[in-house]
Jmol script that loads the backbone (N, CA, C; Angstrom):
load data "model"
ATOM      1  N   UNK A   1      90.446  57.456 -31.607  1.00  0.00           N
ATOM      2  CA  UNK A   1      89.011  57.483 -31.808  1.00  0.00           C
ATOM      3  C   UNK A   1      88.287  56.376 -31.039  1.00  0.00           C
ATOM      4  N   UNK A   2      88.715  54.901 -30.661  1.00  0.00           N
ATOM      5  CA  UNK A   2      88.404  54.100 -30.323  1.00  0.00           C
ATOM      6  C   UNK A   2      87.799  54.743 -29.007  1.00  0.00           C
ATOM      7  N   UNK A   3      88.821  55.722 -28.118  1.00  0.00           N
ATOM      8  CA  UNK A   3      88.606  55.784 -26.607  1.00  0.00           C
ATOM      9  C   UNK A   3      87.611  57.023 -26.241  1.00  0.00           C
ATOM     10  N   UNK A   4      87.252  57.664 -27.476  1.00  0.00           N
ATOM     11  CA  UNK A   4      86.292  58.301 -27.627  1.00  0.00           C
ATOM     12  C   UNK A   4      84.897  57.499 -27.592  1.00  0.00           C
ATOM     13  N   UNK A   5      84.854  56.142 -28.523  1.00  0.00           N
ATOM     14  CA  UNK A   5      83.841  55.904 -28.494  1.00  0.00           C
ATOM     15  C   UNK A   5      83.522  55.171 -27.435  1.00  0.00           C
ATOM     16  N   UNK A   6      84.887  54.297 -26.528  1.00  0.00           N
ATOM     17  CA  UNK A   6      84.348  53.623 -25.666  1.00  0.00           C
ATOM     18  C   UNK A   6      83.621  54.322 -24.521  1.00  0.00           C
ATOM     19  N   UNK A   7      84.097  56.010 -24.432  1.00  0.00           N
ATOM     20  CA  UNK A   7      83.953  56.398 -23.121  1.00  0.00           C
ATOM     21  C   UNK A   7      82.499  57.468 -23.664  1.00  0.00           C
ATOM     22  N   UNK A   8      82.223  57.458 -24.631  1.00  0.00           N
ATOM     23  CA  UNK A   8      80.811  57.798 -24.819  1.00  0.00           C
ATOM     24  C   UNK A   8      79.830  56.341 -24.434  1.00  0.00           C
ATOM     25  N   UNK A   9      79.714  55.579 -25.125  1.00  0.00           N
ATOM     26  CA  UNK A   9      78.903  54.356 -24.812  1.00  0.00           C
ATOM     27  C   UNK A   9      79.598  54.094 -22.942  1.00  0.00           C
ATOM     28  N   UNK A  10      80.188  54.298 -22.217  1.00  0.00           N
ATOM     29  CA  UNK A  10      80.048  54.339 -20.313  1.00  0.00           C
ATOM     30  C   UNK A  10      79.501  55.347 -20.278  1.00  0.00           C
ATOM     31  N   UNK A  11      79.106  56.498 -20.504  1.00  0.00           N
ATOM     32  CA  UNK A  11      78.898  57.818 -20.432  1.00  0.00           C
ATOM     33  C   UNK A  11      77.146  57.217 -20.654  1.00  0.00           C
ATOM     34  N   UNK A  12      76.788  56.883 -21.781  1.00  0.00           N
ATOM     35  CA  UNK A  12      75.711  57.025 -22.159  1.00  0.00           C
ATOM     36  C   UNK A  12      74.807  55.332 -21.155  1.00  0.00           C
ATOM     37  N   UNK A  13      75.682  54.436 -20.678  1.00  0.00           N
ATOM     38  CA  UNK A  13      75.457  53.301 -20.013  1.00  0.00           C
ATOM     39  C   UNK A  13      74.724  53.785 -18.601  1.00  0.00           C
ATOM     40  N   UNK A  14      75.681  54.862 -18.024  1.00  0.00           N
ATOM     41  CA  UNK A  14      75.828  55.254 -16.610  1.00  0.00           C
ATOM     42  C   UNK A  14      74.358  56.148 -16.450  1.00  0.00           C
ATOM     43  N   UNK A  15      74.087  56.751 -17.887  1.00  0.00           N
ATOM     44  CA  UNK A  15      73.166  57.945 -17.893  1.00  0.00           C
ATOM     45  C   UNK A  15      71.634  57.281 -17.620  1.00  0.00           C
ATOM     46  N   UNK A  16      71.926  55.949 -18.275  1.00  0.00           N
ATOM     47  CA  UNK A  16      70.846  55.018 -18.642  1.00  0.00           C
ATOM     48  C   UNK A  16      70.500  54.585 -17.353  1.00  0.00           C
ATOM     49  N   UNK A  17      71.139  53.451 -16.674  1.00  0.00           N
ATOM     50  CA  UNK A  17      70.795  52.974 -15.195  1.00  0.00           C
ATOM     51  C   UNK A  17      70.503  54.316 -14.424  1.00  0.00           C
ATOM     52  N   UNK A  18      71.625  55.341 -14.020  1.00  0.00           N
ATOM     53  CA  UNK A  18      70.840  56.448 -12.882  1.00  0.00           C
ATOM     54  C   UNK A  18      69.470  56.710 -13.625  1.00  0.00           C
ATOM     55  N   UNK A  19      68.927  57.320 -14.893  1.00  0.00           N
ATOM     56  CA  UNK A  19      67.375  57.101 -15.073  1.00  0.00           C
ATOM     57  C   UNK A  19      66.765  56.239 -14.539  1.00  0.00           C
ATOM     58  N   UNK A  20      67.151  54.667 -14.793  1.00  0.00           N
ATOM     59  CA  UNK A  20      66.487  53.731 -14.538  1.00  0.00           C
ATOM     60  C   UNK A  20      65.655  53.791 -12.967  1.00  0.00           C
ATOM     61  N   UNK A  21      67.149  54.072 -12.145  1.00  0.00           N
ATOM     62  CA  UNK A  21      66.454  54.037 -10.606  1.00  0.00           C
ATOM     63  C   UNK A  21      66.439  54.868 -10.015  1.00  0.00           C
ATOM     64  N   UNK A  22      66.474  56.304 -10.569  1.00  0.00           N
ATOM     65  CA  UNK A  22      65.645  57.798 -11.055  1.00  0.00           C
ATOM     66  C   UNK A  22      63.875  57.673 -10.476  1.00  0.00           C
ATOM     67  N   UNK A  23      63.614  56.905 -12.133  1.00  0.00           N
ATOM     68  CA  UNK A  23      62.499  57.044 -12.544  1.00  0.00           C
ATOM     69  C   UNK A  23      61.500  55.620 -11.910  1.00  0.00           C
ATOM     70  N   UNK A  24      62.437  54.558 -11.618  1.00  0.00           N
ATOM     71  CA  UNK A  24      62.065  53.494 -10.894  1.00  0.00           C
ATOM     72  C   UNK A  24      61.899  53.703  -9.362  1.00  0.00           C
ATOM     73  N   UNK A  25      62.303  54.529  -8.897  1.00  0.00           N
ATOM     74  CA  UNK A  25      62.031  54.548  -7.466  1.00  0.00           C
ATOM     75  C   UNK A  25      61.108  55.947  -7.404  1.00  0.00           C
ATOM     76  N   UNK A  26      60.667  56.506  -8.005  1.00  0.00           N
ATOM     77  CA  UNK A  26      59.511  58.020  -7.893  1.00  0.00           C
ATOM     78  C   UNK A  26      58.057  56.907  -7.753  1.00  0.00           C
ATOM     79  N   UNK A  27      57.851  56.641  -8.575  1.00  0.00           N
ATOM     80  CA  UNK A  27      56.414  55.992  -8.531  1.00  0.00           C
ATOM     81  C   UNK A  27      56.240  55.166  -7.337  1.00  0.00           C
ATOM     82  N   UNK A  28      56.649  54.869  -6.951  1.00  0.00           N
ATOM     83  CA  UNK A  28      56.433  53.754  -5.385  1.00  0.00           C
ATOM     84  C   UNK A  28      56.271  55.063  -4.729  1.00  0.00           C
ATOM     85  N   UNK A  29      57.271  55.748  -4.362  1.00  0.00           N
ATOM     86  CA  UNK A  29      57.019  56.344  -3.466  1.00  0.00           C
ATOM     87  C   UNK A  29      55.686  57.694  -3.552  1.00  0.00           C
ATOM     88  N   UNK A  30      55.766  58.152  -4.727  1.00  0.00           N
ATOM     89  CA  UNK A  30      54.153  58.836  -5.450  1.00  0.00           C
ATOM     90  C   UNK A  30      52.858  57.932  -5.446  1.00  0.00           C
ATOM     91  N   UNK A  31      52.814  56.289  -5.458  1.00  0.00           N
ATOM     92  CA  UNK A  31      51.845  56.219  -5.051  1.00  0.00           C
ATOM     93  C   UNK A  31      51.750  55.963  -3.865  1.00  0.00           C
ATOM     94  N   UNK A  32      52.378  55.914  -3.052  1.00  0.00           N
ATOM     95  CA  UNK A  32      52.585  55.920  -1.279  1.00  0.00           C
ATOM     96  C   UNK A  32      51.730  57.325  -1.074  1.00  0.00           C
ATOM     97  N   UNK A  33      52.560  58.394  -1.708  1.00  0.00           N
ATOM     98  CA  UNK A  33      51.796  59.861  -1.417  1.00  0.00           C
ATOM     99  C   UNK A  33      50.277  59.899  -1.792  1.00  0.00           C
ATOM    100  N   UNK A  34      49.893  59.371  -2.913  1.00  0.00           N
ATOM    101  CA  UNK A  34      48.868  59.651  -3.630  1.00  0.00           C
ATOM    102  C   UNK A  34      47.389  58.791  -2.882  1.00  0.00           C
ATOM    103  N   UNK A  35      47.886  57.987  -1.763  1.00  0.00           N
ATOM    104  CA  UNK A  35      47.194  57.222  -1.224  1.00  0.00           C
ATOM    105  C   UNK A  35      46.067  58.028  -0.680  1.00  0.00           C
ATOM    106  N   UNK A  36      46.658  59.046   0.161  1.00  0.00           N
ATOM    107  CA  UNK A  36      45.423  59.986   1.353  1.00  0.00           C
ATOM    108  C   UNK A  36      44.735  60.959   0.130  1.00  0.00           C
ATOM    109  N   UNK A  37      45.523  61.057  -1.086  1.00  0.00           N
ATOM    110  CA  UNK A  37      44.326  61.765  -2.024  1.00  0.00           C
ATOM    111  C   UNK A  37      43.072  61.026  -2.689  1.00  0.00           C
ATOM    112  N   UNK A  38      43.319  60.269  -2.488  1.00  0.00           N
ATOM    113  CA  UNK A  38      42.219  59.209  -2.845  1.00  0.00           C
ATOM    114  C   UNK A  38      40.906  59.281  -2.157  1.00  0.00           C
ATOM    115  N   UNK A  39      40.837  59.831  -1.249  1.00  0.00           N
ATOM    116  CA  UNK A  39      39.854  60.198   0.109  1.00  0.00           C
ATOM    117  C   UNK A  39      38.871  60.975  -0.655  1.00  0.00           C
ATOM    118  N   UNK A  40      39.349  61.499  -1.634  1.00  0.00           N
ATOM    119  CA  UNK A  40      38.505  63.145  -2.142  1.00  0.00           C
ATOM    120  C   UNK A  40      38.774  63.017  -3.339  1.00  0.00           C
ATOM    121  N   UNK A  41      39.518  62.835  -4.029  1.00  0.00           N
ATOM    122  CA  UNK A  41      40.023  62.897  -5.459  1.00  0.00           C
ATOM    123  C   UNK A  41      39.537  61.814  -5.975  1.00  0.00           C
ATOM    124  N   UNK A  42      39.708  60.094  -5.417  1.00  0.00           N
ATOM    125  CA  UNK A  42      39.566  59.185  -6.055  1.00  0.00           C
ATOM    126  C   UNK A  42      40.365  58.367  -6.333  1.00  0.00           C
ATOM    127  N   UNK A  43      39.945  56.791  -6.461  1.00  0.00           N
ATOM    128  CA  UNK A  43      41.324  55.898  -6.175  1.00  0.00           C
ATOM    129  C   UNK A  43      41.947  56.612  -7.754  1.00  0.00           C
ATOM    130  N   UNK A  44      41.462  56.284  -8.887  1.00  0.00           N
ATOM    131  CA  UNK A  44      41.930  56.971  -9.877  1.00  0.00           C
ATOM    132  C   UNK A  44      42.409  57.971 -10.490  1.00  0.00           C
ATOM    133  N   UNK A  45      42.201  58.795  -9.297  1.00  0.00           N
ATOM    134  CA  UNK A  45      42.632  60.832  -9.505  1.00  0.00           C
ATOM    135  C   UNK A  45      41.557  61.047 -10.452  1.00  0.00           C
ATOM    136  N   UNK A  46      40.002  60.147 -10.793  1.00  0.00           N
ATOM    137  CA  UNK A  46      39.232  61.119 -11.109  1.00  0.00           C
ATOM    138  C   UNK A  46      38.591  62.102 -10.693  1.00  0.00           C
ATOM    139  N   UNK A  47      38.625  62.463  -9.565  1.00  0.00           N
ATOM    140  CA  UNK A  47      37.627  63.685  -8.990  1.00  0.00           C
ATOM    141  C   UNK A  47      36.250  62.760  -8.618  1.00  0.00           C
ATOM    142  N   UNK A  48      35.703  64.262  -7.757  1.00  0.00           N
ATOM    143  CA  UNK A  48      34.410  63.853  -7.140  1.00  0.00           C
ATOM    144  C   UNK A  48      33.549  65.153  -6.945  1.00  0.00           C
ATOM    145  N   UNK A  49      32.294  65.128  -7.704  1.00  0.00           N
ATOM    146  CA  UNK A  49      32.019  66.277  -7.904  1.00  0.00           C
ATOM    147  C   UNK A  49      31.100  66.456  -6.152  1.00  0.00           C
ATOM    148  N   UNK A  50      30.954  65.610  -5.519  1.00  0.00           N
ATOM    149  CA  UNK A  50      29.623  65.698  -4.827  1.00  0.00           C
ATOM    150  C   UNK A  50      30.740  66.499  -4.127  1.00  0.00           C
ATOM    151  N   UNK A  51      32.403  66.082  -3.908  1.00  0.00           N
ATOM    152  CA  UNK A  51      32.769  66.964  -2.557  1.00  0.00           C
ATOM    153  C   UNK A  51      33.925  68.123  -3.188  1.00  0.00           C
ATOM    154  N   UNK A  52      33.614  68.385  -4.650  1.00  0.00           N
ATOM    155  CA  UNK A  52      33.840  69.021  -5.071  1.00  0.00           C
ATOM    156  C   UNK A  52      35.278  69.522  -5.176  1.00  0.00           C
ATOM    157  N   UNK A  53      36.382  67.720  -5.383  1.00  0.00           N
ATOM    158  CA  UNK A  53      37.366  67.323  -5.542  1.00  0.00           C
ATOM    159  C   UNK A  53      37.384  67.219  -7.398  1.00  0.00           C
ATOM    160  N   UNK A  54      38.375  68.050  -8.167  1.00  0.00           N
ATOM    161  CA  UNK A  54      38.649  68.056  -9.275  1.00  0.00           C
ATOM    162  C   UNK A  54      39.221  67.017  -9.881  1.00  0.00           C
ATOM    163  N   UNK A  55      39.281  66.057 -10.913  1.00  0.00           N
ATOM    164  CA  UNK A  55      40.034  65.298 -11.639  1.00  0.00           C
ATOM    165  C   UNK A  55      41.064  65.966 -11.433  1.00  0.00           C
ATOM    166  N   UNK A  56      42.344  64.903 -11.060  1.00  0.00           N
ATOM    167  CA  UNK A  56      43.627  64.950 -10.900  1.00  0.00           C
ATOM    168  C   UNK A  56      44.406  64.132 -11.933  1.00  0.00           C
ATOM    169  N   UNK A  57      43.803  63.013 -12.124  1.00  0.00           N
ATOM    170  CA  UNK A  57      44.516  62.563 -13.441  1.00  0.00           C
ATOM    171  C   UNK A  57      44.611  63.086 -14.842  1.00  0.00           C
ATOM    172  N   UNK A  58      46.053  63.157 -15.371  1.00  0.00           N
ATOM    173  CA  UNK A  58      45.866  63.465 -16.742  1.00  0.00           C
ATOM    174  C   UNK A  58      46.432  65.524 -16.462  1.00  0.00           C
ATOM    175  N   UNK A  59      46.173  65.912 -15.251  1.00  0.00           N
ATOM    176  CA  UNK A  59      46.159  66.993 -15.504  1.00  0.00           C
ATOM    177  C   UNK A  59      47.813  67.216 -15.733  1.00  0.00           C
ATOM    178  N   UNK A  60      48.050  68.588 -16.712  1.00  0.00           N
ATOM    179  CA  UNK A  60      49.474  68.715 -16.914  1.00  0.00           C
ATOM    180  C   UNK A  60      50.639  68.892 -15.453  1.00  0.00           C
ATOM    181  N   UNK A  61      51.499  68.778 -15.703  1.00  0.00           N
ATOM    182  CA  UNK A  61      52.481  68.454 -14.553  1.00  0.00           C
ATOM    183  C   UNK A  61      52.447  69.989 -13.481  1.00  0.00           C
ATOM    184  N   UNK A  62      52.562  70.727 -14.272  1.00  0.00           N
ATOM    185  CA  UNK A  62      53.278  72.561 -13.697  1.00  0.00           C
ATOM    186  C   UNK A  62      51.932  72.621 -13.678  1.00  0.00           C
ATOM    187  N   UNK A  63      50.909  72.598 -14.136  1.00  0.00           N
ATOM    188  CA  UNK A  63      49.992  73.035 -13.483  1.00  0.00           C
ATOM    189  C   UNK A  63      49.177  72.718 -12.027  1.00  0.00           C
ATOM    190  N   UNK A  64      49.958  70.936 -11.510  1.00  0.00           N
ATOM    191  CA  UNK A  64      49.833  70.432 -10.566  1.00  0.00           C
ATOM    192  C   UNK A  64      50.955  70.815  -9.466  1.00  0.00           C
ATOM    193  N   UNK A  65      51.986  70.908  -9.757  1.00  0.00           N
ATOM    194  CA  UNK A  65      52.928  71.323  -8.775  1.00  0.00           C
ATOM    195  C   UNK A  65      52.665  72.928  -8.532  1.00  0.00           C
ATOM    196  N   UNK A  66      52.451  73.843  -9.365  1.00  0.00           N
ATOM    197  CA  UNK A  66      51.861  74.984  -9.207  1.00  0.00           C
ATOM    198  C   UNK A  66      50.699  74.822  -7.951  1.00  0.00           C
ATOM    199  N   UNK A  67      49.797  74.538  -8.278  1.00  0.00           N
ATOM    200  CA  UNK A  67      48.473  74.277  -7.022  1.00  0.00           C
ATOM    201  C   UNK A  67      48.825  73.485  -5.744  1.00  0.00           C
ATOM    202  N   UNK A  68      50.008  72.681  -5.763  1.00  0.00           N
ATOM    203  CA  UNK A  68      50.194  72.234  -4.378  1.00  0.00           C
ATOM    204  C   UNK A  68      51.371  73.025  -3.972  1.00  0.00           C
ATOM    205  N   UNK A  69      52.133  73.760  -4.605  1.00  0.00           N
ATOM    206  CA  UNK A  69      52.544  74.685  -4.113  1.00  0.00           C
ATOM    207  C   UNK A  69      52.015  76.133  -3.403  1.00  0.00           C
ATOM    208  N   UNK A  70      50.792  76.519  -4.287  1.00  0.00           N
ATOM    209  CA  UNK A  70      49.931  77.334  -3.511  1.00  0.00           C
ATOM    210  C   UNK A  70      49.314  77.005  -2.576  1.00  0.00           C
ATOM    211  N   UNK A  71      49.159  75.652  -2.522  1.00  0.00           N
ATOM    212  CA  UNK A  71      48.461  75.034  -1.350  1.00  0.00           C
ATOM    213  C   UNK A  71      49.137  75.353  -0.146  1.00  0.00           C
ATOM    214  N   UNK A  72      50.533  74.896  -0.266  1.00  0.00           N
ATOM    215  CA  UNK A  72      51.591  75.013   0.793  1.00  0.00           C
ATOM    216  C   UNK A  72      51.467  76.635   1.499  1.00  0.00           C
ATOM    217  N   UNK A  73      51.860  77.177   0.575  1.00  0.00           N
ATOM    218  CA  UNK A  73      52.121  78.735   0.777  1.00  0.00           C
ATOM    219  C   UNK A  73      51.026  79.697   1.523  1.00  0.00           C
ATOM    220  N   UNK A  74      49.800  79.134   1.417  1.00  0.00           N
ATOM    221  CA  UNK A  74      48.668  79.391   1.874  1.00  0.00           C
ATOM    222  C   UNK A  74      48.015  80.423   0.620  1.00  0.00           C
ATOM    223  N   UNK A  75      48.441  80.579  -0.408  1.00  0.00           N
ATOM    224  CA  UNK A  75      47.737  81.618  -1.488  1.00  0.00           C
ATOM    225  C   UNK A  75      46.555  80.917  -2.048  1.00  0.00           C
ATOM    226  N   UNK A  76      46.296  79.692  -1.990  1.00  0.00           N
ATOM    227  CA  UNK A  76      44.567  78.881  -1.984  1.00  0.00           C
ATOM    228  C   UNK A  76      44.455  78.070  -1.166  1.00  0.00           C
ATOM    229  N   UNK A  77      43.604  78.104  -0.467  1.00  0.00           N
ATOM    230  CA  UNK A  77      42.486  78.340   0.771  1.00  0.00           C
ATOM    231  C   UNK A  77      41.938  77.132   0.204  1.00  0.00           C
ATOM    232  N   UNK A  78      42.457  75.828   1.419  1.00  0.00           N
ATOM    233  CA  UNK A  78      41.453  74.668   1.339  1.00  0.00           C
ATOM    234  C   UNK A  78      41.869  74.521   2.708  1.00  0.00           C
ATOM    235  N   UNK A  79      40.974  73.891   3.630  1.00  0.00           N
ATOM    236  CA  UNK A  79      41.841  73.230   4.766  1.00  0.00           C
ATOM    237  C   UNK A  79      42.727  71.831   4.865  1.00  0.00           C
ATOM    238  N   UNK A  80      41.364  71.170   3.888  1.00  0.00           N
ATOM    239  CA  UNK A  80      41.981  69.750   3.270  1.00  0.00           C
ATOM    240  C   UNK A  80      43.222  69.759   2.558  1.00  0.00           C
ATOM    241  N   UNK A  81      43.304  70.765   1.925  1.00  0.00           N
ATOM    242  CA  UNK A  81      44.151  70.490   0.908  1.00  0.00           C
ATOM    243  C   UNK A  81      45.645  70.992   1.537  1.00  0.00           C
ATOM    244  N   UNK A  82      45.529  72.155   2.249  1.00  0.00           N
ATOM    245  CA  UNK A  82      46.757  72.442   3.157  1.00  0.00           C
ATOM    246  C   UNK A  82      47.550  71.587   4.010  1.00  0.00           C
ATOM    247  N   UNK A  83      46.580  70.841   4.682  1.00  0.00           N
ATOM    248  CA  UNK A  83      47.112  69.676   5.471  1.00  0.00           C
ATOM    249  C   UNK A  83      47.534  68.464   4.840  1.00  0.00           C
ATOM    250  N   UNK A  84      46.794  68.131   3.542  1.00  0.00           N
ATOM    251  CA  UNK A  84      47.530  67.067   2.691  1.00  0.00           C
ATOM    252  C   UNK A  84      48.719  67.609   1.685  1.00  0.00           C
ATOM    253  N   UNK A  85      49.247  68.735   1.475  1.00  0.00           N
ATOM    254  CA  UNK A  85      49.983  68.999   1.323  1.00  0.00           C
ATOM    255  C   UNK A  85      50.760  69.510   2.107  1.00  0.00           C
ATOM    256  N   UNK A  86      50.881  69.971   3.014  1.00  0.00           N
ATOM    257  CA  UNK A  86      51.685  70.197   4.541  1.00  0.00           C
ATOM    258  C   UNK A  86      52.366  68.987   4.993  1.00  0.00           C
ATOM    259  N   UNK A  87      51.649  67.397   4.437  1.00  0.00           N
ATOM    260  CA  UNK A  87      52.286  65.804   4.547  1.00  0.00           C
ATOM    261  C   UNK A  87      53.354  66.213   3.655  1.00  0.00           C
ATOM    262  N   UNK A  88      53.558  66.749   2.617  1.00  0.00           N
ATOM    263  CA  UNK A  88      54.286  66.278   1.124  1.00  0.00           C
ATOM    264  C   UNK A  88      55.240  67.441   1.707  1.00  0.00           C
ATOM    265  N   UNK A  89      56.177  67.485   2.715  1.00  0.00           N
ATOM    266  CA  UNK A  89      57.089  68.306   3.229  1.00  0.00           C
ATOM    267  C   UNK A  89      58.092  68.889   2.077  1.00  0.00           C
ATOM    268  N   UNK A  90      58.921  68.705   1.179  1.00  0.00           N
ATOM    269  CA  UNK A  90      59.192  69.000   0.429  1.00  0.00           C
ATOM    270  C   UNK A  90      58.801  68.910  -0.939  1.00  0.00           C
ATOM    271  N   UNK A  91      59.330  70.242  -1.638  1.00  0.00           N
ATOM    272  CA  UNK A  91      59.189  70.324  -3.368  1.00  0.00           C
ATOM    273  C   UNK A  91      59.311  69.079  -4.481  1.00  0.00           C
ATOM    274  N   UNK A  92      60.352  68.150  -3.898  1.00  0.00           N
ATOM    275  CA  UNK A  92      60.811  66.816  -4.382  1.00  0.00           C
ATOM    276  C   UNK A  92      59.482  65.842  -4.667  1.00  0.00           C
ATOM    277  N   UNK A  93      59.039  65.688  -3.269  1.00  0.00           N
ATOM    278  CA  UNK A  93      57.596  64.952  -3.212  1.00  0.00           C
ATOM    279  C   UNK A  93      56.804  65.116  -3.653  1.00  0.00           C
ATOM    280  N   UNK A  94      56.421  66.617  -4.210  1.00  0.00           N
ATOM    281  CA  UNK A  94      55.435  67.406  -4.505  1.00  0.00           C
ATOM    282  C   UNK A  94      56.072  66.674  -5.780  1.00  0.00           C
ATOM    283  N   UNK A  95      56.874  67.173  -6.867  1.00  0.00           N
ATOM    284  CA  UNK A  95      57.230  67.247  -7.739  1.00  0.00           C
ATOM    285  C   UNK A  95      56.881  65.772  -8.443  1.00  0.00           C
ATOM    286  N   UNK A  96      57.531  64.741  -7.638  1.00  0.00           N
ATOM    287  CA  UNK A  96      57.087  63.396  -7.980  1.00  0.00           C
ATOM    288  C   UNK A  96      55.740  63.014  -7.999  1.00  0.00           C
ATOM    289  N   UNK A  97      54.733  63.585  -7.131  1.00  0.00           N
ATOM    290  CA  UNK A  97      53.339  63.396  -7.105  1.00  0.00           C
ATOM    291  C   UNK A  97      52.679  64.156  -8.364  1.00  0.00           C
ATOM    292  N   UNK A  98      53.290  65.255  -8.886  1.00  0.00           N
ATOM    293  CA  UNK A  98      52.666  65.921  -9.952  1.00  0.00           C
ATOM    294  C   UNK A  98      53.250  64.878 -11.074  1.00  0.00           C
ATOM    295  N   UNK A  99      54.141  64.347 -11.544  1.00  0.00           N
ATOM    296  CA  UNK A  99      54.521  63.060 -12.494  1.00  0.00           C
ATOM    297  C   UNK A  99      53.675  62.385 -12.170  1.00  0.00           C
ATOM    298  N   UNK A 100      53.419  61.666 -11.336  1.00  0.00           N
ATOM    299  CA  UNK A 100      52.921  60.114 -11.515  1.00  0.00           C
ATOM    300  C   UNK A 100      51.300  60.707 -11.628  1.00  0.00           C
ATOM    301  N   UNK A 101      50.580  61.140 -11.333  1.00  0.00           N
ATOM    302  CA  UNK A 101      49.283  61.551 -11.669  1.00  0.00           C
ATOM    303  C   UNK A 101      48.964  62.752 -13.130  1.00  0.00           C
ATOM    304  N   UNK A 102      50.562  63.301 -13.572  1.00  0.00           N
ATOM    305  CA  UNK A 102      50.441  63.592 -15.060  1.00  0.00           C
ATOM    306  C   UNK A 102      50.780  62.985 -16.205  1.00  0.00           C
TER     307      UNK A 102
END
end "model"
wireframe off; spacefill off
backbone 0.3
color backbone group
């Protein structure tokens, strides 16, 4: 029983640190991304109604990776928004940018 428990507590040690620098290295690099949205969105991801940039902060996650995925795909029609997501070359990036602004 002992080697049960030791090799749960490494099990559960190992699970802990890969989170750590998981979840420690997304945000640097999401706000690296999140920089050129700021142009239109806002340093805060509140939106801007004059250029008719939506609050980005706060919004739920899938509903953000959803829209920059359509962005990508061309199924909604922005020019801005195609080309700043056309930067975010993969799903990964995308994915991390929808976390750190949900």
């Amino acid at each position: 029983m002992p080697t049960f428990s030791r090799h749960l507590a490494i099990c559960s040690l190992s699970l802990s640190v890969s989170l750590f620098f998981l979840i420690g290295a997304a945000p640097s690099q999401a706000e690296a991304d999140f920089q050129v949205c700021q142009a239109c969105h806002g340093a805060k991801a509140e939106g801007n109604a004059a250029l008719g940039a939506p609050a980005l902060a706060g919004q739920l996650h899938d509903y953000l990776l959803r829209a920059m995925e359509e962005f990508a795909q061309g199924q909604r029609q922005n020019p801005q928004m195609a080309a700043v997501v056309a930067s975010l070359q993969d799903s990964q990036r995308r994915a991390r940018l929808a976390n750190y602004l949900s």
